[in-house]
Every structure is written in C-alpha cells, then in structure tokens.
N, C-alpha and C positions, 0 to 999 in steps of 0.2 A: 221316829223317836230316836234320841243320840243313845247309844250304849252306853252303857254302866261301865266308869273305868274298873270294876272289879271282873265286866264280863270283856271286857276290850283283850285282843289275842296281840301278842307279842306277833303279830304278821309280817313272814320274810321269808328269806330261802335258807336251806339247810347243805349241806356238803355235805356227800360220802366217796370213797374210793369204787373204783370197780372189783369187781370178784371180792366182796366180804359181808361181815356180819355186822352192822353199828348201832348201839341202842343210844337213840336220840331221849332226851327226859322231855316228858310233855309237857309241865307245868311251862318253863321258860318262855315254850315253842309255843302251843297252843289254848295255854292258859287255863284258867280255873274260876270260880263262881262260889261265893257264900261260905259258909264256915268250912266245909267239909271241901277243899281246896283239889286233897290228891284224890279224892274219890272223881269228884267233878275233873280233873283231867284226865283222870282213867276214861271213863266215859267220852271224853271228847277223841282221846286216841283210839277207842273202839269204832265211834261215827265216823273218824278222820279215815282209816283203814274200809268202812266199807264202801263210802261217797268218794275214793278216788285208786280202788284198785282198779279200773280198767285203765285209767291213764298210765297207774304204777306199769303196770304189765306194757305198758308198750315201750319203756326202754326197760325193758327187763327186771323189773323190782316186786318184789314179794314184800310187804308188810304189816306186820300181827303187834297187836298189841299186846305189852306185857310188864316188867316189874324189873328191876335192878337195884338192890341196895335197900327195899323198903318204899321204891319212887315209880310212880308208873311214867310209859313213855311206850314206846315203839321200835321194835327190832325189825330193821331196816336190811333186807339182803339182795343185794347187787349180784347182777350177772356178770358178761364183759359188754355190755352197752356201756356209753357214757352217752352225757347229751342232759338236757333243762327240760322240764314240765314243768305247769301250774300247776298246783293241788288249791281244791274246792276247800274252804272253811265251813266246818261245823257247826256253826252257828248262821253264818251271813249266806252261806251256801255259793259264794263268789268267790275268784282265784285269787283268796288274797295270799297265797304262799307258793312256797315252788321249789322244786329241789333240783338241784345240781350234781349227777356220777361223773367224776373225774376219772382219767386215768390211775392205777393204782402203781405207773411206774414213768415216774415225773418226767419232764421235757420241758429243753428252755422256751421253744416256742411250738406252739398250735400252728401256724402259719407256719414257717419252715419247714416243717413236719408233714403239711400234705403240698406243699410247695417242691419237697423233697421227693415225696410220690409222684409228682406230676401229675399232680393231682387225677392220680388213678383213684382215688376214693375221697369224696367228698361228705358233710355232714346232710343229712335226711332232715327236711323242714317237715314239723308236724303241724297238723288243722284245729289246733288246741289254741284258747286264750294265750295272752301274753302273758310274763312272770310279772310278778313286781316290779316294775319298773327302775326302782331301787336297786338293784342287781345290775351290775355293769361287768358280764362274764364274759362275752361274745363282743369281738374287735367287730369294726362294721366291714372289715375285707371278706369277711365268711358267707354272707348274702352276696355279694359280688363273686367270688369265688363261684358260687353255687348259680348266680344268674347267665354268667360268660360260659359255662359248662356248655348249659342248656342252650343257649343261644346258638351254639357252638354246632351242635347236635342236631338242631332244627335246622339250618342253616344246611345243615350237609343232607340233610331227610328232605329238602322242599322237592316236591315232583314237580316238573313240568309238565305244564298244560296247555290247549289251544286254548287262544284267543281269539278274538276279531278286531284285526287292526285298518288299519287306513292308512295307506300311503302314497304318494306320489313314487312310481316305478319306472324306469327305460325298459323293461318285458312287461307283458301284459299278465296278472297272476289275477285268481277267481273273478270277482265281478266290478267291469269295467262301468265309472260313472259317465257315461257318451256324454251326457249331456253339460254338465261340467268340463267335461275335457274338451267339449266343441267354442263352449263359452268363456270358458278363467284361464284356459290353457293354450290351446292353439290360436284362439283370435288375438293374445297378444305376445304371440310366438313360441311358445311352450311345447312347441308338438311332442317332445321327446318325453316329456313329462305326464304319465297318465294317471288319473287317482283310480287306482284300486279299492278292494277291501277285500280281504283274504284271511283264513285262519292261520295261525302262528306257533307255532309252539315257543312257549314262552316261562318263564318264571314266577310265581305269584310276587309280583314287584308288589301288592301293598305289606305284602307279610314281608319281603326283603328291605322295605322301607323303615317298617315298622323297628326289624332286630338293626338298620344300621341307626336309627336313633337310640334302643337301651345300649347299643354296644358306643357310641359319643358318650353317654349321657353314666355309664358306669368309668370310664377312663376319666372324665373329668371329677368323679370321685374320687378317684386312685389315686391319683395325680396328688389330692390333700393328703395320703395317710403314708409316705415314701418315707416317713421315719420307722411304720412297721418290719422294714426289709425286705428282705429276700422274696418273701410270698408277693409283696403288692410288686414288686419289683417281674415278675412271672407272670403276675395276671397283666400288668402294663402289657410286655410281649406279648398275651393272647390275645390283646384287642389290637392291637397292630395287626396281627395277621389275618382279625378278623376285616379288619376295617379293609384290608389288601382287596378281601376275596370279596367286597360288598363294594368296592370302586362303580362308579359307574351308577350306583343308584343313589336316591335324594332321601338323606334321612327323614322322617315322618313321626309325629306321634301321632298315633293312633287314637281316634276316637271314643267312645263307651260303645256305641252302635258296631262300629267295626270290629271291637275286642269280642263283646259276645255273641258276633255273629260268629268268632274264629270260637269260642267255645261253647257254640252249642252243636256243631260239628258233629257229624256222628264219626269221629273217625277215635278207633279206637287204640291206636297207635300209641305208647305211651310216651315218647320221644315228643309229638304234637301237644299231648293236654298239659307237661310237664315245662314246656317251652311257655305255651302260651298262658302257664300262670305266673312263670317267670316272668314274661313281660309284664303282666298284669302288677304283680308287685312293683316293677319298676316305675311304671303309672302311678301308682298311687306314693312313691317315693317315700318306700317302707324302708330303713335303714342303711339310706343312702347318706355319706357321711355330711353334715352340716345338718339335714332334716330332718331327721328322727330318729330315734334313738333304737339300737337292733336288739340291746341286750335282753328284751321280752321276747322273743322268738324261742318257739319250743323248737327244739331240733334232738336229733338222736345219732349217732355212729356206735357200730361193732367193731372194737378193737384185735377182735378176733380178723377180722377183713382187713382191716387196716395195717396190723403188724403181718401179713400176709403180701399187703401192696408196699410195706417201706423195705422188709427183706426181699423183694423182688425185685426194685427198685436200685437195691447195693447190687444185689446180684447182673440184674444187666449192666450198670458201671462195671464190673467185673471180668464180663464176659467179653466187652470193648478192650479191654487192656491186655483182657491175654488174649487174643482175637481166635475166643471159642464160640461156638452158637449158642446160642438162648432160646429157649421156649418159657411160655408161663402158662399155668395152669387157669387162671383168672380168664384169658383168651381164649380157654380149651382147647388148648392146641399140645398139652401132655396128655390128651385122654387116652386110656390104654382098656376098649372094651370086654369082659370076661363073658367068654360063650359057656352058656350053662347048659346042661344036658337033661332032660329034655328044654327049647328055648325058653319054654313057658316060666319053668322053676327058677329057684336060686331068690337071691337076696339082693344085693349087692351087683351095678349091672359093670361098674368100669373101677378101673383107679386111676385117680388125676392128680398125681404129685406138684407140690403149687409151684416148685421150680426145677427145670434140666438145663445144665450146662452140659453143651457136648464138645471135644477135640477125638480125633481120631483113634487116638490112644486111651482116651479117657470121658467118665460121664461120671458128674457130678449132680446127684439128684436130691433134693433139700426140700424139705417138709419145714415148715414154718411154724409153730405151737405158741400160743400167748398164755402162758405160765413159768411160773419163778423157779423149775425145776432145775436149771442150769445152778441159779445161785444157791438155791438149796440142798442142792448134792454135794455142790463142794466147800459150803459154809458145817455141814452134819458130818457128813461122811456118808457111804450107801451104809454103813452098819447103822446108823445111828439114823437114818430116815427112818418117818415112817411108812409105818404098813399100805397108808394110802397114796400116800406120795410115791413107795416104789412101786406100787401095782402101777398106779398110773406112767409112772416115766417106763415099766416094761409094757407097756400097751405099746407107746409112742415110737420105741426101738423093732417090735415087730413090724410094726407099718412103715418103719422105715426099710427095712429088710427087706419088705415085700415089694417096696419099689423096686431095691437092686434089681432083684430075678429080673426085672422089666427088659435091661440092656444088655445086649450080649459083647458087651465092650470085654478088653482084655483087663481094664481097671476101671473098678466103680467105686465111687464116694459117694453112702447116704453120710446125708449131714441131718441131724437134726438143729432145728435154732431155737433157742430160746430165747427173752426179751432179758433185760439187766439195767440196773439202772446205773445212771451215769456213773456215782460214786463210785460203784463197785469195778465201773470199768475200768476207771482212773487208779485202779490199785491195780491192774492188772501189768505186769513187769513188763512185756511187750505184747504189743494187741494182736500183731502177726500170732504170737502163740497161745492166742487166747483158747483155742478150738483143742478140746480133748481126743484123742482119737484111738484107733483100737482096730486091730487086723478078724477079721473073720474067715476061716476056712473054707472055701467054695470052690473045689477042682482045679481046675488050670487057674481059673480066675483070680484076678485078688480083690478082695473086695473090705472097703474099709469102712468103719463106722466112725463119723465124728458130730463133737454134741460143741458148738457154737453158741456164746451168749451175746447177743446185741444190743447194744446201747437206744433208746427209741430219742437221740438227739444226735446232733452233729452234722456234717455234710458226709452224706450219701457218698459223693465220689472219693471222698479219703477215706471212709472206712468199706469201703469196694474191696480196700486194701488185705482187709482179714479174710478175707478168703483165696487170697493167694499163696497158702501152703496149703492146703486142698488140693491143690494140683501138684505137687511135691508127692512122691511118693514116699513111703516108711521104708525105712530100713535099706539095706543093699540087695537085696534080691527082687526089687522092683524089676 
C-alpha cells in the first residue's frame, strides 16, 4: 500500500560537527501524521532514538528526544568520531536516513589531509546498510585509499609455503619420473633434463595473483579522478610500488569459489580477513569510480587519532630539517614503563607521549590534544575562561610535565598542540611564532613549556616550519 503524503518522511541525511550539542527539529526531518502534527513527531523522535541507538553509538553519538522553542525534535551529541551511518525510519523500519559527523575544525580537503598523514590513519568501513544514496559526501578515492592499505598489508603478511611442483632439473631433487626421462627425455637427447617433482617453498601465487589484479584494477580508477590532487596523486605512487613488488606474477581475478575459500579460513589474523574483504569489494566493483556510486558507504574515523597522526606527520618533516631523531608513539616506540611496587598494584602501567624529537642537547616531547583550548585561551584570556576549560587545559599541562621528567637531557621542550582552524591561523602575524612558551624551574635543567596551535589544512612540509623555534632556546642563559 503507497504512504499517505501526510505520513511520507522528509527522508535524507542530517549534518552535525564533532564534539557538540545540536538539536535537529523533527517535523522537517522525520515528519508527522493527522492533526496533532508535533505530538506525532515527538513520538517519532522518541521511536527514531530507540530503533537506532546502537548504530548511533558506534561513531560515537548519544541521541534523546526532546523540545526547543515549543518543537519537538532531537538533541544530537557528538564525540570526536566523524564518519556517515544509516539510520532506520520509524515507520518503514528501512535506512531511509543517515547522518553525517564532520569535523568541528574545517579542512580544505579530506584527501590531502590523510594524503598528508601518509596515510597513517585511514577511515573505518562499517557492516551497516548504505546511506541514501542521494548524499554524495565521500569522493570515490576513500574506498581505494582503504583498499591499496590492505592490499598493501596482506602482501607483506603472505607466508610462504611448500608446494609440489614439477620440473625439469640438471640435479636430481625428490622424486625422479625414470620412466619419462627414459622415454621424452633421453631417447631424444635430453639426458641432462630430468623431471622431478619436489616440495618448494613458495608464495601463495593465487592470493598474489588475485592482490595484482585489485591493485591494476584500483590504479585504472585513480588514473579518472587526478583532478582530486594530491591524495589520488599518492595512492597512483602506492600502486606503483605495489605493482614493483608483484612483478613477475599474472594478474587474476579471482573466482566466488576461490574468494570464500580464502574466507572461510580459520586464520584469525586480522591483517588476512580485512585484505580478503577488500578484495572482495573490489570483486563486486563497489565504489570504484565510473561503477557505483561510494557515497552510501558507512564509515567512521577518530579525530582524536587522526589529529595525533597529522602532528606527527609535521613533526617528522621537522625532525628531517633539523636533522634530530624522531620517535612516535603510534609505533610504541616512546613507551616509558612505570614499575609499581608491589608489581601486581598501581593503575596506570606506562606513559607514551605521542611525539619525541631528540638532538643531543635537546628533547622535544609533544602531546597532541584535539580541543580548541589553544584558541580559547587566547581569544578569553586564562581570567576570563572557564572553570571547565581551565581544569581541563591544567590537566593537559601536568601530563605534559610528566613527560619532561622522562629525559634527562640538559633542555626539554613539552609542547602541548592544539588544533586551530585555518582563519585563525592566517591572523597569526608570523607562524614561526605562533607557539606560546614559558620557562619552568627544574635544577640544573631547563625545561620549557609550549602550547602550539595547528592548522588541520595546508602541506605538512611547510608547516614542519613552526616548530623550529622549539629548538631555540629562551632567553640568554640557555
């Protein structure tokens, strides 16, 4: 039976920022029914909240029904995920809607941005219906992006195994065919030539076959979208290099039989099931560009991780230029473990500060925070913050502290960073001096505190740039 245009839902997707509070009105969104219009959307915001809080929850979204103005509708609160889900309708009980967490601190491109990271953090595909289709929010390099990873991964994870091959050999290796080599070989001269058949250790050439066809078969995508830039421009490179290390074998696609014999696999590795669904997508030429359309793909990222992998990202640019060492926390390779006494107790087992630059004179340790305290402190004042905001940014500077203790250099820089949006940066008089800083008392040592805001656009390598007064010392008694 056709719906009643009076019950028919204004079906589509809704936008919010990350980290806030946003009350969407429900009529608009999910519509209404018979005279009593806001009652009947009340109640649809109340069904709409309890038929898709667990999807809510998986990019981090809390949603409760409630009233603004005299209007019912729904207050919507974001974590720091961003990323698309479908949401279920309250009447047809199918994803005819879908929401969308952005960034809460704009960037001119999504591409550039994890192009920039090198692509150390990629977006999370969810096992959720498509969006609306209607919604055209995700470029189609983002499935490619996320396929060439995995390929990538798999590729370097493949073990080698015996086989049993056959060949013609001048030594004689396991089991010799006499009888063939008396008849096909020596009777018409071949003596040197013996067929063996022997184990091999070998590469699973159908799974190497299989990744150098997605990795042809995503570059001849790439290849149409080179007005995206820089990003499609990087993933090109990664199939190059892919394609280097897979010389030698005949691309393949892979059959249905062959695919779910590779997944039904007991192998529990997640490197293997995460490849071989990538290929699988590939197969079914799911938002491959010309074929189908990506923008229904549910997907999620933590901007918390991300703004973590793009200042780390400056920071090794940084550490090339002034040619000091690097470590990142992301590789665990700053872990610094805390022995508790007795072992059993304590809380807390290590601290892993997400970046260390070191020079022999100096160490530079940076904590990376995705919050607007940078721009909030010096748009108020510390008098005129509030109470929540300074508890929190004094939380941030102790744990910054606590790094220092970690190095027993003669000069330590905690930096703390915080994210800023472009405008703000572009008011900044020079960028070199964008970084606050402040001497702290510690024995012999000197050890300084500075609070860094950073732009989440731009090339990585020019802005490497602002962290080269960090290694400046203060004052003359450096």
């Amino acid at each position: 039976m056709p719906v009643a245009s009076s019950t028919r839902m204004a079906a589509g997707t809704r936008t919010v920022p990350d980290s806030s509070t946003k009350f969407i009105e429900a009529l608009p969104w999910l519509g209404g029914d018979g005279s009593d219009r806001a009652g009947s959307a009340e109640r649809r915001a109340e069904q709409f909240c309890t038929a898709n809080d667990g999807v809510l929850r998986e990019i981090g979204v809390l949603a409760a029904p409630g009233r603004r103005n005299g209007k019912a509708g729904l207050n919507v609160t974001t974590s720091t995920r961003v990323g698309a889900v479908p949401l279920l309708s309250p009447v047809t009980g199918r994803p005819d809607f879908g929401l969308v967490v952005e960034p809460r601190f704009s960037w001119r491109s999504a591409g550039d941005m994890l192009a920039g990271t090198g692509f150390r953090i990629l977006p999370e595909f969810l096992p959720l219906p498509d969006l609306p289709q209607s919604e055209q929010r995700v470029p189609p390099w983002v499935l490619s992006s996320v396929v060439l990873s995995r390929m990538q991964s798999l590729l370097h994870s493949l073990k080698r195994q015996f086989v049993m091959v056959e060949a013609d050999l001048r030594t004689v290796r396991g089991h010799v065919d006499w009888d063939a080599y008396a008849r096909l070989r020596f009777a018409i001269g071949r003596a040197a030539d013996v067929p063996c058949r022997f184990p091999d250790l070998r590469d699973d050439s159908r799974l190497r076959s299989a990744i150098h066809w997605v990795v042809l078969r995503h570059r001849e995508a790439l290849l149409g979208q080179v007005c995206a830039g820089l990003v499609v421009r990087r993933l090109l490179e990664l199939c190059e290099v892919l394609l280097v290390q897979l010389r030698g074998t005949t691309p393949r696609l892979p059959d249905r039989r062959t695919r779910n014999g590779w997944a039904s696999v007991a192998i529990n590795a997640r490197v293997f099931r995460e490849g071989i669904q990538a290929l699988g997508w590939t197969v079914e030429e799911r938002g491959l560009a010309g074929l189908s359309d990506l923008s229904g793909l549910a997907w999620r990222m933590d901007m918390e991780v991300f703004f973590e992998a793009w200042v780390e990202a400056i920071a090794e640019h940084a550490s090339r230029r002034l040619g000091a060492r690097f470590r990142c926390g992301r590789r665990n390779e700053t872990r610094v473990p805390l022995d508790w006494e007795p072992a059993s107790s304590g809380s807390q087992r290590s601290l892993i500060p997400d970046v260390v630059i070191e020079r022999d004179d100096l160490v530079i340790v940076i904590d990376a925070k995705y919050k607007r305290h940078a721009e909030d402190i010096e748009r108020l004042g510390w008098s005129s913050a509030s109470d929540v905001l300074r508890e929190q940014h004094r939380n941030d500077v102790l744990q910054a502290l606590a790094y220092s203790t970690l190095f027993n250099s003669p000069r330590v820089v905690a930096c703390l960073v915080y994210p800023a949006t472009m405008e703000r940066w572009r008011e900044l008089p020079d960028h070199r001096r964008g970084a606050m800083r402040a001497k702290v008392r510690s024995g012999d040592r000197q050890v300084e505190l500075a609070l860094l805001p950073v732009p989440l656009s731009g090339d990585c390598e020019q802005l490497s740039s602002m962290l080269e007064p960090l290694f400046e010392a203060i004052g003359t008694d450096a």
